[in-house]
N, C-alpha and C positions, 0 to 999 in steps of 0.2 A: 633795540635793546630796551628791555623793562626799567624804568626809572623810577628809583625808590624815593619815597617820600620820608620826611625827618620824623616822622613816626616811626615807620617800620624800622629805622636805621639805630632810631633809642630804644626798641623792644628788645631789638638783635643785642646791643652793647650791655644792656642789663641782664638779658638770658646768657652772656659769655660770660659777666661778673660773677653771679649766681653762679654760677656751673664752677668758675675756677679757684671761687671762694671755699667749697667743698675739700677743697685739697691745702689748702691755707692752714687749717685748722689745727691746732695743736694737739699731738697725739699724748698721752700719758707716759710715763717714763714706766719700766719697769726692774724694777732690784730686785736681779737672779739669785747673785751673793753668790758664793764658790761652792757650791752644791748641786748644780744647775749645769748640765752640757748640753755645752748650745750644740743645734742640730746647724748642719749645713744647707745651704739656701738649694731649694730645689731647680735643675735645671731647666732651661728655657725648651717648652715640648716641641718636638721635631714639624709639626706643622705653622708653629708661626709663620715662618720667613715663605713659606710657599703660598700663603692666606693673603700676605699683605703684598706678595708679587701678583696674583693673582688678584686681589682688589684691584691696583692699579689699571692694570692692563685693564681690567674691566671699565673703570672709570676713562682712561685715554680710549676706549673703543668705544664706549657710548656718547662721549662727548663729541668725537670727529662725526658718530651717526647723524647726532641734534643739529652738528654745525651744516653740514651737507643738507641736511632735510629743509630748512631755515632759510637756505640760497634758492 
């Protein structure tokens, strides 16, 4: 196994900061006032959940590959 040094381990911790700090951020408010219908949130598209089952599987298939080839 590759052993990280305290470098790469503070690049990694700062590039997840940075990244999550993105989402921190406060958004604006906005004042519709009773003039204004709201629209309903759009549904979740029918391919999600079969992308991120399929990610996976992909990830557990190519990791058991690395792990076999390794041995």
């Amino acid at each position: 196994m590759k052993k990280l040094n305290r470098t790469t381990i503070k690049y990694q911790l700062v590039v997840i900061v940075l990244f999550l700090a993105q989402f921190v951020q406060a958004q604006p408010g906005f004042d519709d006032g009773d003039d204004v219908v709201d629209v309903p949130a759009a549904p979740i598209d029918e391919w999600i959940f079969p992308m991120v089952f399929l990610g996976i599987a992909m990830m557990v298939y190519y990791t058991k590959k690395k792990q076999c080839t390794e041995s």
